[in-house]
KEMI-945191 format. One record per residue (C-alpha): residue in one letter; x negated, y, z; chain; residue number from 1. Coordinates in nm, 4 decimals. Layout:
BEGIN
type px py pz mol seq
A X Y Z A NUM
...
% end
This chain:
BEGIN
type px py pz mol seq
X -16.4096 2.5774 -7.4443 A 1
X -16.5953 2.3905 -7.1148 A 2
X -16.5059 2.0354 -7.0896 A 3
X -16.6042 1.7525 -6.8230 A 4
X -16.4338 1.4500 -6.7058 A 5
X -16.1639 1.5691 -6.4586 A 6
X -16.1444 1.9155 -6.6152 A 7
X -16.0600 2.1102 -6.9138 A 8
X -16.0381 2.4858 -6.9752 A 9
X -15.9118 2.6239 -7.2983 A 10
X -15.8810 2.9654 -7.4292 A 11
X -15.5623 2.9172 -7.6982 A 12
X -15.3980 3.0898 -7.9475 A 13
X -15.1190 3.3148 -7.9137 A 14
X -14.8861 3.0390 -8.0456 A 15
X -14.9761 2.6883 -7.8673 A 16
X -15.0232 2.9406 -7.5451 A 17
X -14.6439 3.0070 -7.5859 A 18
X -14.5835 2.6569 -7.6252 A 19
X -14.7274 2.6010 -7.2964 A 20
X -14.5960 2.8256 -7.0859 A 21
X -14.2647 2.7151 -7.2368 A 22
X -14.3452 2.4014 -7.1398 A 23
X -14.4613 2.3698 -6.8320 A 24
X -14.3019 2.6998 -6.7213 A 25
X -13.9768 2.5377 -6.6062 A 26
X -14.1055 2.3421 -6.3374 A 27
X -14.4014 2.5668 -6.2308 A 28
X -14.4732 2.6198 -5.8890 A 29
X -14.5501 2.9747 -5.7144 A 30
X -14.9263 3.1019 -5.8416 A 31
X -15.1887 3.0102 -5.5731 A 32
X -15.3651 3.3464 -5.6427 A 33
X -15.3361 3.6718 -5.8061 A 34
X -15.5099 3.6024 -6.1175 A 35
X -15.2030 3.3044 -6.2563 A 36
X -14.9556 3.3501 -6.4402 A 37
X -14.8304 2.9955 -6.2980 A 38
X -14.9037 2.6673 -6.1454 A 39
X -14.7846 2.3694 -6.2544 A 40
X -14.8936 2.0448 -6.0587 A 41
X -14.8102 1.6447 -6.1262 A 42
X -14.9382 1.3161 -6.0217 A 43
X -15.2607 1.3020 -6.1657 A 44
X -15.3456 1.6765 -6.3249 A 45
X -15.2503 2.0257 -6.1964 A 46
X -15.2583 2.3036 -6.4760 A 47
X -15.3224 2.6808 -6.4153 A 48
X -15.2545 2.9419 -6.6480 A 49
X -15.4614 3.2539 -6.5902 A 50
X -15.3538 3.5882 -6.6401 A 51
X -15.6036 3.7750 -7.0043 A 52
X -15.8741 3.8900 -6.8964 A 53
X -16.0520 4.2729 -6.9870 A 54
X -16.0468 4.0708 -7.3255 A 55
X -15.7197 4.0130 -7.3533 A 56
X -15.8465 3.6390 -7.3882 A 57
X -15.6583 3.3949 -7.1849 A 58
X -15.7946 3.0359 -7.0272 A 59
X -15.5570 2.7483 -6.9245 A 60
X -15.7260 2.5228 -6.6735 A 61
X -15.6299 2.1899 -6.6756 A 62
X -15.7421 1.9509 -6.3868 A 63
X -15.7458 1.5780 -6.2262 A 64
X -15.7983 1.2088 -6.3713 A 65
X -15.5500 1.3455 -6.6557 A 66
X -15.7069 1.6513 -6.7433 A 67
X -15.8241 1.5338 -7.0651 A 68
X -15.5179 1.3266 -7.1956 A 69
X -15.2630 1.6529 -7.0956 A 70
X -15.5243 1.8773 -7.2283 A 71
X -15.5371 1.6644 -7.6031 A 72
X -15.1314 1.7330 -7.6061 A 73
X -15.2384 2.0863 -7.7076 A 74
X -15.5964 2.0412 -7.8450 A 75
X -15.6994 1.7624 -8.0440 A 76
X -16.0700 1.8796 -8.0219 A 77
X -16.0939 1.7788 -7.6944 A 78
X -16.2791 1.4597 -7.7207 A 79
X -16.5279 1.6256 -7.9699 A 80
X -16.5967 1.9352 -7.7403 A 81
X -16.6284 1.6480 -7.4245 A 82
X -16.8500 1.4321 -7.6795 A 83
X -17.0967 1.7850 -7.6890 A 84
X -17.0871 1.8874 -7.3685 A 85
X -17.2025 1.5442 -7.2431 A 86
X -17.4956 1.5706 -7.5099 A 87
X -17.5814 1.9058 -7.4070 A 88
X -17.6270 1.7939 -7.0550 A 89
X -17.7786 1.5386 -7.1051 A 90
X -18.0574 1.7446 -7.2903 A 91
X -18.0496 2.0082 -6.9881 A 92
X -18.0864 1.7315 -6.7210 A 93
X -18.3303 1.4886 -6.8618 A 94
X -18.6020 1.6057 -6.6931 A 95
X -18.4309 1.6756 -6.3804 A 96
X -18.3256 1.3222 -6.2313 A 97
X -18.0609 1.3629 -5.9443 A 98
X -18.2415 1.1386 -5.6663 A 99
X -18.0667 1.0129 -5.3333 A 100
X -17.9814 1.0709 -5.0594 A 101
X -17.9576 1.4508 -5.1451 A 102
X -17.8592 1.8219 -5.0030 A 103
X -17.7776 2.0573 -5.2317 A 104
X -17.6685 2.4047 -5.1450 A 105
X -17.4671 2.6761 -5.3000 A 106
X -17.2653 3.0016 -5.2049 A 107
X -16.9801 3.1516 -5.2428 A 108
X -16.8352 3.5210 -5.2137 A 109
X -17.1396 3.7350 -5.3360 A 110
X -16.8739 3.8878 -5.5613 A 111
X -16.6465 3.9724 -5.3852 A 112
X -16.5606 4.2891 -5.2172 A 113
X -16.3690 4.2024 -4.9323 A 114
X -16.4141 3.8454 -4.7228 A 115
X -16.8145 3.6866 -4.6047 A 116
X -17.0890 3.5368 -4.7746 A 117
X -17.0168 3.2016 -4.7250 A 118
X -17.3423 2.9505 -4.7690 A 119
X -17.2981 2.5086 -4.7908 A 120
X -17.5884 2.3173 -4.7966 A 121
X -17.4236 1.9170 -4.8026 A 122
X -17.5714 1.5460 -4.8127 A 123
X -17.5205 1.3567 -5.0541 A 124
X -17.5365 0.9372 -5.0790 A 125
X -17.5366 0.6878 -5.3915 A 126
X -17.2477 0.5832 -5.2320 A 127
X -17.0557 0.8881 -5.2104 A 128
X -17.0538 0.9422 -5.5806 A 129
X -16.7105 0.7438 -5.6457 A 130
X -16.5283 0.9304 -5.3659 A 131
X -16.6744 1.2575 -5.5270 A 132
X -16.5536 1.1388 -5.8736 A 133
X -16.2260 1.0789 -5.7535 A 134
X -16.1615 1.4029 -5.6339 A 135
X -16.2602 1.5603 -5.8542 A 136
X -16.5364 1.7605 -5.7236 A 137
X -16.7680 1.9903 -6.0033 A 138
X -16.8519 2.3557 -5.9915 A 139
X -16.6070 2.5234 -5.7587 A 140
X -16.5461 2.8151 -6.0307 A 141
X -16.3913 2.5519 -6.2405 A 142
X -16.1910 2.4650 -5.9297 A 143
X -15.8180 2.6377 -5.9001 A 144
X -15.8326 2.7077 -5.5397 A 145
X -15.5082 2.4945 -5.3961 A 146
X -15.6844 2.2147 -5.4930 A 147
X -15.9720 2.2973 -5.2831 A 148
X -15.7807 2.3649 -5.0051 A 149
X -15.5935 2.0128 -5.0557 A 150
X -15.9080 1.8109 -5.0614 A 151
X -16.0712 2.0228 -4.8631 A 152
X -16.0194 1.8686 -4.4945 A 153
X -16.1425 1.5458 -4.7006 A 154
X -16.4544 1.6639 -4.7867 A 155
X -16.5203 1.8153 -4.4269 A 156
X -16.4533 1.4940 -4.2384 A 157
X -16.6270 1.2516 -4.4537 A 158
X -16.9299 1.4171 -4.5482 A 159
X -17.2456 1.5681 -4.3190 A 160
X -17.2659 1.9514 -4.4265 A 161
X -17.3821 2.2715 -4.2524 A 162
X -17.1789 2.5581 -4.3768 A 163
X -17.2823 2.9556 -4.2423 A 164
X -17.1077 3.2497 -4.3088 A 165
X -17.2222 3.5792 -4.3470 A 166
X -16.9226 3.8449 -4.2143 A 167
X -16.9718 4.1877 -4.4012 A 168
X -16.9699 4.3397 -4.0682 A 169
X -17.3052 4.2380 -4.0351 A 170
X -17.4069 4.1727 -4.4348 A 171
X -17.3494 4.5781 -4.4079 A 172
X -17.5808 4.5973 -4.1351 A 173
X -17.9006 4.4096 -4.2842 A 174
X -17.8334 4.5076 -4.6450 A 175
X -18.0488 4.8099 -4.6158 A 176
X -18.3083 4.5789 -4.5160 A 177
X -18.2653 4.2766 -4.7565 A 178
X -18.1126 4.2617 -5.0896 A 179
X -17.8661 4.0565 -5.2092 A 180
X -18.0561 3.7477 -5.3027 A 181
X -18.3074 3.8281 -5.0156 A 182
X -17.9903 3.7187 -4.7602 A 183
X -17.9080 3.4586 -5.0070 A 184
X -18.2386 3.2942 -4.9379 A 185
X -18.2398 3.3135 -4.5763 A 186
X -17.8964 3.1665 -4.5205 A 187
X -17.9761 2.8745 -4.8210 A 188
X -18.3027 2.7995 -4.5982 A 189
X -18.0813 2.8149 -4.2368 A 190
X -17.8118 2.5811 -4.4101 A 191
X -18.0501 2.3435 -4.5284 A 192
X -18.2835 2.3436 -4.2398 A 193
X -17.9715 2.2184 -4.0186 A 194
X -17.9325 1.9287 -4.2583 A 195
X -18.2754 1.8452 -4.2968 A 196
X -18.3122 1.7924 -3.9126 A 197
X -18.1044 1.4902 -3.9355 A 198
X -18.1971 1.3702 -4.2832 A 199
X -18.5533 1.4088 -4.3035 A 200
X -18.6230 1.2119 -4.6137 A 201
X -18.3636 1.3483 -4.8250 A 202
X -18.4202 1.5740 -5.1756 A 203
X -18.3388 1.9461 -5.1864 A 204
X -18.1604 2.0614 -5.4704 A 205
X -18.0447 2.4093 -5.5285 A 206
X -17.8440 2.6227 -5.8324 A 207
X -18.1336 2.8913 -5.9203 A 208
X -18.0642 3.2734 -5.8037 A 209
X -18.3875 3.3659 -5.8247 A 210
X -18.7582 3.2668 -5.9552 A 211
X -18.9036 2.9998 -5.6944 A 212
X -19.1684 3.2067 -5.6076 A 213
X -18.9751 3.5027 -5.5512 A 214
X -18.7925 3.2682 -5.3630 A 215
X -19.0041 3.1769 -5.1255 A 216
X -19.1301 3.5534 -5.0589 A 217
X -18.8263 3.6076 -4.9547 A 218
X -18.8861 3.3861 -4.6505 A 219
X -19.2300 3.4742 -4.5541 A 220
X -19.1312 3.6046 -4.2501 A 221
X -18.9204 3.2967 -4.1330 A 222
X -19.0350 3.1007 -3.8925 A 223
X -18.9426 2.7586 -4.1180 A 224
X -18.8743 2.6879 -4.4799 A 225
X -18.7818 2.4533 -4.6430 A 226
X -18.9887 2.2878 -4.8881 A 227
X -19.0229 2.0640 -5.1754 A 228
X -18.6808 2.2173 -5.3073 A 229
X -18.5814 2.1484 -5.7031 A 230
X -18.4403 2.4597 -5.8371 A 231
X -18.2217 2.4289 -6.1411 A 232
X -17.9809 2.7215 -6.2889 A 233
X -17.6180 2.5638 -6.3219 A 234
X -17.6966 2.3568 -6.0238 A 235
X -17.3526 2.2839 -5.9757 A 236
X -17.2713 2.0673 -6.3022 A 237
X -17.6281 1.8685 -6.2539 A 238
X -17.6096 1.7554 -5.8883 A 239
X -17.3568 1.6019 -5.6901 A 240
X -17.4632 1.8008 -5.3477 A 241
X -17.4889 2.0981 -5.4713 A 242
X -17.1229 2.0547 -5.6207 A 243
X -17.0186 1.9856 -5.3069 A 244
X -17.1703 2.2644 -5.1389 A 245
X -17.0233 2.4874 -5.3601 A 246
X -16.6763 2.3142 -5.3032 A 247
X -16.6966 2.3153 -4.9389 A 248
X -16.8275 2.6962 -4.9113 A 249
X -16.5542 2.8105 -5.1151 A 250
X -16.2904 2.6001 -4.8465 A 251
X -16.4762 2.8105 -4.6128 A 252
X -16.4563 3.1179 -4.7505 A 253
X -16.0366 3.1058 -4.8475 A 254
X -16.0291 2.9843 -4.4480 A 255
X -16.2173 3.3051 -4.3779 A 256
X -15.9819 3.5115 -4.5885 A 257
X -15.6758 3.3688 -4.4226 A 258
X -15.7841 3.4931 -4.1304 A 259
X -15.8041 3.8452 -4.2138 A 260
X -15.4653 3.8155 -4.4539 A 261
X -15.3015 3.6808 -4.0853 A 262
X -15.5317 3.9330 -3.8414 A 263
X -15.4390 4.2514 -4.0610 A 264
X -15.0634 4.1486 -4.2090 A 265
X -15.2075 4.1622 -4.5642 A 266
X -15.3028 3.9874 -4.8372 A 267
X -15.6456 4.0332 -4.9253 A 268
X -15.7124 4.0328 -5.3494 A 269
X -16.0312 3.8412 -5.4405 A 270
X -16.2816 3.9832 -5.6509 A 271
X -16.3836 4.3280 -5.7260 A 272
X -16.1543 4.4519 -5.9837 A 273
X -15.8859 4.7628 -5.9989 A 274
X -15.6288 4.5544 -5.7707 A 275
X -15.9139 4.5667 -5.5014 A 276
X -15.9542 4.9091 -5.5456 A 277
X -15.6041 4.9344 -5.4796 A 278
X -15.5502 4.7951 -5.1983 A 279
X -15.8589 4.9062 -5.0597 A 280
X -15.7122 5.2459 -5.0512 A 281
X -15.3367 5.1158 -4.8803 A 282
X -15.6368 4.9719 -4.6284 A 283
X -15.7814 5.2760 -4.5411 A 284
X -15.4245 5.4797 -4.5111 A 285
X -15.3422 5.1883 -4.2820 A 286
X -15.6460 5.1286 -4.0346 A 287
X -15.9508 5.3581 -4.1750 A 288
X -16.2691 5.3977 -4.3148 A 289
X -16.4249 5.2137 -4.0355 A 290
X -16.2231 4.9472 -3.9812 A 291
X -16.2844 4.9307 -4.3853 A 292
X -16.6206 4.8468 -4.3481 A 293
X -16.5584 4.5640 -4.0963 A 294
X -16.4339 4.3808 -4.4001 A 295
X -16.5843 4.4771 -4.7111 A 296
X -16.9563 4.4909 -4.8845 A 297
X -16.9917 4.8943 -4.8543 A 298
X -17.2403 4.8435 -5.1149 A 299
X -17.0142 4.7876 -5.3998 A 300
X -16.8877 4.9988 -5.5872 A 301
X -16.5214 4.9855 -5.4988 A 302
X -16.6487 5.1499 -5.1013 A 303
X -16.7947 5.4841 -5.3308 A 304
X -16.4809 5.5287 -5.5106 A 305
X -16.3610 5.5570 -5.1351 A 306
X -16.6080 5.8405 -5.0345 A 307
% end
């Protein structure tokens, strides 16, 4: 079980998982992706049951300023599992002080096979830490993604950000050149580089993918780097930018993939799984093998079960 303050995710037994769904079930709402079973939203918490995973395990998200109360109607170890999370981060983030104003920067879409690499580097204030509170806004994997697109024309027009995406048109193009974490880095550095021209002073935070050093090699070759930046794995759930980068990259990305849902008349799955490979194959009957690699990562696996 993960726990925090305006979320809840729980992975329950057969039995009170019935209960749910028999609950809530009646006045669901359509899933907002392929992965729900169904969406259920109220004033105050929103909660998403997932379909079972490979496992067979299945997680019920609960989320908003009631997370925890709705969440204790079907576990009462919430509070105790929110009382050691809150110690366990505290352990992991002792050391690490979140200092303001800050960017942070995340990315979203690495894993998936269709739709870009979408990278957010944001600024974040003292003062922007209620309004970030309110909404709501953590890691955006603990997110359900129609509440990022709710709050995110919020988060757009009220905070400073510089967002870059990465189509797989041209990801294709330089991935012979640079690996995965390689592109990572440059597009992190761009990102915050555009935010650090107008906020000089501010700290650099960033969720780890790679060894700093390694990091840096990475961007020898770049005219500019970015220095001085605190690199911390789980980035997300210890600073506020970096949260919101992630949030506001993964708005970008679902933006992105509504594009190409309304440019090719289909819905594009998420992820990498069998529905991807799937569809990828209606794709190619429909438009090609070419047009194919206009928008997917022809490194993954899912393009060689193509060829």
């Amino acid at each position: 079980m993960k726990a925090k303050t305006n979320s809840y995710t729980m992975t329950p037994n057969a039995e009170t998982l019935n209960k749910i769904k028999a609950f809530y079930a009646p006045m669901a709402e359509a899933p907002t992706n392929e992965y729900m079973e169904f969406f259920y939203r109220d004033e105050g918490v929103t909660v998403s049951v997932y379909k079972p995973n490979k496992k067979g395990v299945t997680k019920v998200l609960f989320q908003g300023e009631r997370a925890v109360s709705e969440a204790m109607i079907w576990d009462l170890n919430v509070i105790s599992e929110i009382a050691k999370e809150e110690a366990e981060a505290k352990k992991t983030t002792a050391t690490i002080p979140n200092r303001y104003p800050q960017i942070g920067s995340d990315e979203v879409g690495t894993g998936d096979f269709f739709g870009p690499i979408c990278v957010c580097a944001a600024l974040v204030k003292e003062s922007d830490l209620a309004l970030l509170n309110e909404l709501g806004v953590t890691d955006s994997k603990k997110m359900n993604d129609s509440y990022i697109r709710e709050i995110g024309p919020t988060l757009v027009s009220k905070f400073d950000y510089s967002q870059l995406s990465l189509p797989n048109e041209k990801f294709n193009e330089v991935h012979d050149e640079f690996n995965m974490n390689a592109i990572k880095a440059k597009l992190h550095n761009r990102a915050v580089l555009n935010l650090l021209d107008k906020h000089s002073g501010a700290y650099i935070y960033q969720d780890q993918f790679a060894e700093e050093g390694l990091y840096y090699k990475y961007l020898k070759d770049e005219e500019k780097v970015a220095r001085g930046i605190i690199f911390a794995t789980k980035g997300e759930s210890q600073f506020p930018s970096v949260a919101l980068g992630s949030v506001i990259a993964r708005y970008s990305f679902l933006k992105k993939m509504d594009s190409l849902n309304e440019k090719y008349h289909m819905t594009f799955p998420l992820g990498a799984g069998e529905a991807v490979d799937e569809f990828a194959k209606e794709f190619v009957a429909r438009f090609g093998i070419e047009e194919l690699k206009k928008v997917a990562k022809t490194n993954f696996a899912n393009f060689k079960k193509l060829i």
